[in-house]
N, C-alpha and C positions, 0 to 999 in steps of 0.2 A: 504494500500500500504506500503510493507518495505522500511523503511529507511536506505542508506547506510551514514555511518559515514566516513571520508574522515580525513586526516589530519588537524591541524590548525581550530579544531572543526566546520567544514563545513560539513552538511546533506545534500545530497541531494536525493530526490524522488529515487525507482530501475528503473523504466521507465520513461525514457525525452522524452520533447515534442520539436519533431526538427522543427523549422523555417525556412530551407532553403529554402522551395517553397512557403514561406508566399506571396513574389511579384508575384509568377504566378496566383493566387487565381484570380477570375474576380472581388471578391470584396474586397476590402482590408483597407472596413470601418473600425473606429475605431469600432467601434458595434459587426460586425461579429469577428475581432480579440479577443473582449474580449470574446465573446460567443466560440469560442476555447480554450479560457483561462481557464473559469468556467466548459467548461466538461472535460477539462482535473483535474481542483482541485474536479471537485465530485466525482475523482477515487482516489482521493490522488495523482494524478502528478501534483507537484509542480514546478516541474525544466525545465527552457525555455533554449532550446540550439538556439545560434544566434554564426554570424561570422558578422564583419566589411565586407566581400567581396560579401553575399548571397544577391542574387537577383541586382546583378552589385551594390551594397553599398548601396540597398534600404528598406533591409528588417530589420534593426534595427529600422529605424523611422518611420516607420510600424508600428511597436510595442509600442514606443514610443510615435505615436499619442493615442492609446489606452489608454496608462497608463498614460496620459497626460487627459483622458474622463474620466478615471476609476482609481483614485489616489489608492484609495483602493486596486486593486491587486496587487500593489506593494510587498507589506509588506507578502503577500499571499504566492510568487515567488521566486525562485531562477533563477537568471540569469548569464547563461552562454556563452563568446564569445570570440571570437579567434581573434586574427592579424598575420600579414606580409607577407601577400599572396596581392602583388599590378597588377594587370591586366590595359586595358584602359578604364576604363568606371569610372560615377559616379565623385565621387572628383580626380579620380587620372587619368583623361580621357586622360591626355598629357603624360601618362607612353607611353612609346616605344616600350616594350616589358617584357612580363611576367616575374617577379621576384618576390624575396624575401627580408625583409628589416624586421633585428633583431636588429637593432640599437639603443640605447636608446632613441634618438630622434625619431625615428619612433614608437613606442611601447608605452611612452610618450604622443605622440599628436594621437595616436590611442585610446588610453586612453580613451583620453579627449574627441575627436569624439565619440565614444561609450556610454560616461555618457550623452551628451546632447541630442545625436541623440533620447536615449531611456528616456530620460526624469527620469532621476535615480540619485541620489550622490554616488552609490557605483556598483559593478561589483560583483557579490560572487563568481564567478570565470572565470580567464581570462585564455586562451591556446594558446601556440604561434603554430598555424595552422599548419605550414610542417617545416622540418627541411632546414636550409639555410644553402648551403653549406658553405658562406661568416660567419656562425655565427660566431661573437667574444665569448664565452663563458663568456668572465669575464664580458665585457660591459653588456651583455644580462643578464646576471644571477644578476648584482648589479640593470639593469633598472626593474626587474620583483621584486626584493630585495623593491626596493622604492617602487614599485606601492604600494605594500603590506602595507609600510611603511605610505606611505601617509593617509588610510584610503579608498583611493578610488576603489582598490580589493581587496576582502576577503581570493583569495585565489589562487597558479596557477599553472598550470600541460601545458600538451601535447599535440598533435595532429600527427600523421602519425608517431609518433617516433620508430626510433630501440633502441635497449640495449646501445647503443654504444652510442648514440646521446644523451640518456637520461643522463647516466654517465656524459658523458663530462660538459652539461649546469649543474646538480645538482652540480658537484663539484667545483661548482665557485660561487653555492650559501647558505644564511645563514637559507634561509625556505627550508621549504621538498615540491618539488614538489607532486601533489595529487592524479593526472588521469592521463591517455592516453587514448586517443580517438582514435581506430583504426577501421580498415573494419575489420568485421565481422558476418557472415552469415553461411546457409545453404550451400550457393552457393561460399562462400570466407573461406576456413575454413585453412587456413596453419599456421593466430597464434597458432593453437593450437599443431601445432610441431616444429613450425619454432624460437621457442625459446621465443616469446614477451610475451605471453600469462605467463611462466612459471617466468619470470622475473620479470615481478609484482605480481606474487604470493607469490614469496619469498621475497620481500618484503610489504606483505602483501598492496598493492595499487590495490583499484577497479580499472575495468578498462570500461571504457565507447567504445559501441559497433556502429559506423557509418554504413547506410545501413545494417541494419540487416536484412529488405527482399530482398536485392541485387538489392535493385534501380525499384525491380518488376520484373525483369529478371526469377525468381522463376516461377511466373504463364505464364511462356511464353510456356511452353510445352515442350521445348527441353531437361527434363530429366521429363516423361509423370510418371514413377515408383515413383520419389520422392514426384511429387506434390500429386500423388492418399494416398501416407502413411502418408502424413501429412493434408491430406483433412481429412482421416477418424479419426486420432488420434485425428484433431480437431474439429471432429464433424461437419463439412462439413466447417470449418474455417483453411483454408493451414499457413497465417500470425499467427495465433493464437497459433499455434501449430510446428512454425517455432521461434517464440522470447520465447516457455515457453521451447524448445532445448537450444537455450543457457543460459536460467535463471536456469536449470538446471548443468550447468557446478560450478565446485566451486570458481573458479573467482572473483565471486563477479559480472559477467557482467552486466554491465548498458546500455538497450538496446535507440538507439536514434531514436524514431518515430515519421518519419513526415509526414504528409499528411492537405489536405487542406479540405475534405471531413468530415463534419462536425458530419454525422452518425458513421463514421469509427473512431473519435478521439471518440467519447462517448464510442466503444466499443473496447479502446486498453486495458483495463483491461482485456479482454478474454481469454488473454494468461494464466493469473493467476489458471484459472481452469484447464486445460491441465495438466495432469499430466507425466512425460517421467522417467519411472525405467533406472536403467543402458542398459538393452540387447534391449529397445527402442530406447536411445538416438544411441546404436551403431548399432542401422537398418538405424535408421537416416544419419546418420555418413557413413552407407556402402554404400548405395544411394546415397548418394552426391558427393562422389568420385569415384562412380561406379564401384569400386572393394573391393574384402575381403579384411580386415587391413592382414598383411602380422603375 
């Protein structure tokens, strides 16, 4: 499995293993978690993507009970996790209503909630989840500044950001943010004109790929042409032949695959064999937008 090299010499795995439906799983033993853990390292994925908000604020100590059974994956893993997305469930059950919260106090004791929850001393990388409109720039960039500082994150980037948002928080800080974690897919493809895509390319930042089969919306049928050309490219595997499309882009993209199905995590390396030339990836590409590029 390649390794992508990230600022502030943090590696992380090309394909992560996403967490977010770790709490719908019917079993959410410590056991079966680490049995997720272990086929995803016998492909070489390394990197656990987690958020403080997944599974209503449950699916961190989830994982936590695990690496609490199984000290040893620790050292194995990279983990990665997001804040300031507060809802009413979980510890923040008396929120009112759905917001955001960039605060240093908030970011701080989110922190801290996320070392314990996961049974961990360190984060290797933290992402502040969506952009707030409330964000202070200076407070938020000196409290991401400290976490850093403290020892307790290794390292910290973005989630859902635009160009403009990303500017703003970096220029009030003294680290180099690392990622952006945005939607992209077969079925979600407009970073790749709409400008994100090209602005962490020029400065040379991987960019990490959310729903990259479109949440499954893909094998729903309603574009019947793309699934058939991505069935046969992948050899009768549509997913396989849908993440090795954007591994093919030069991005750098970093796809985040989650699933709870235990056969399906042993075979997310699959993508790796698929092969997509340029006049592939743009049959790809014409399918999915269902017209000639102009």
């Amino acid at each position: 499995m390649e390794r992508i090299s990230l600022a502030n010499n943090v590696t992380l795995s090309r394909f992560i293993y996403g967490m977010w439906r770790l709490s719908d799983d019917t079993d959410t033993s410590p056991s079966h978690v680490q049995a997720k853990i272990e086929a995803c390292l016998a492909q070489g994925i390394t990197t656990m993507d987690q958020a403080d908000i997944y599974g209503g604020y449950e699916a961190e100590e989830i994982l936590g009970h695990a690496l609490r059974a199984a000290p040893q994956l620790r050292d194995k893993i990279e983990i990665v996790t997001k804040c300031d997305i507060l809802v009413g469930a979980g510890r923040y059950a008396s929120t009112r209503v759905k917001h955001y919260d960039t605060s240093a106090a908030h970011i701080a004791d989110s922190v801290d909630h996320s070392l314990r929850l996961m049974a961990t001393d360190h984060i290797d990388l933290l992402l502040i989840h969506r952009p707030d409109p409330l964000m202070d720039h200076r407070e938020t960039g000196a409290a991401l500044d400290a976490a850093m500082a403290s020892g307790k994150v290794g390292s910290v980037g973005v989630s859902n950001f635009k160009p403009h948002d990303w500017n703003l928080l970096q220029s009030a800080m003294h680290t180099p943010l690392v990622t952006n974690q945005i939607e992209i897919s077969v079925l979600e493809t407009s970073a790749f004109t709409n400008g994100d895509l090209a602005f962490l390319q020029e400065r040379d930042v991987p960019a990490m790929a959310w729903s990259p089969l479109a949440g499954g919306a893909l094998f729903s049928g309603d574009n019947p042409r793309l699934l058939a050309l991505l069935t046969e490219l992948g050899q009768g595997d549509a997913a396989a032949a849908a993440v090795a499309w954007l591994l093919a882009h030069p991005a750098r993209i970093m796809p985040v695959l989650g699933t709870n199905n235990l056969n399906r995590i042993k075979n997310l390396g699959a993508a790796l064999k698929v092969c997509i030339d340029r006049e592939t990836w743009f049959d790809i590409y014409t399918c999915a937008i269902e017209r000639e590029v102009a």
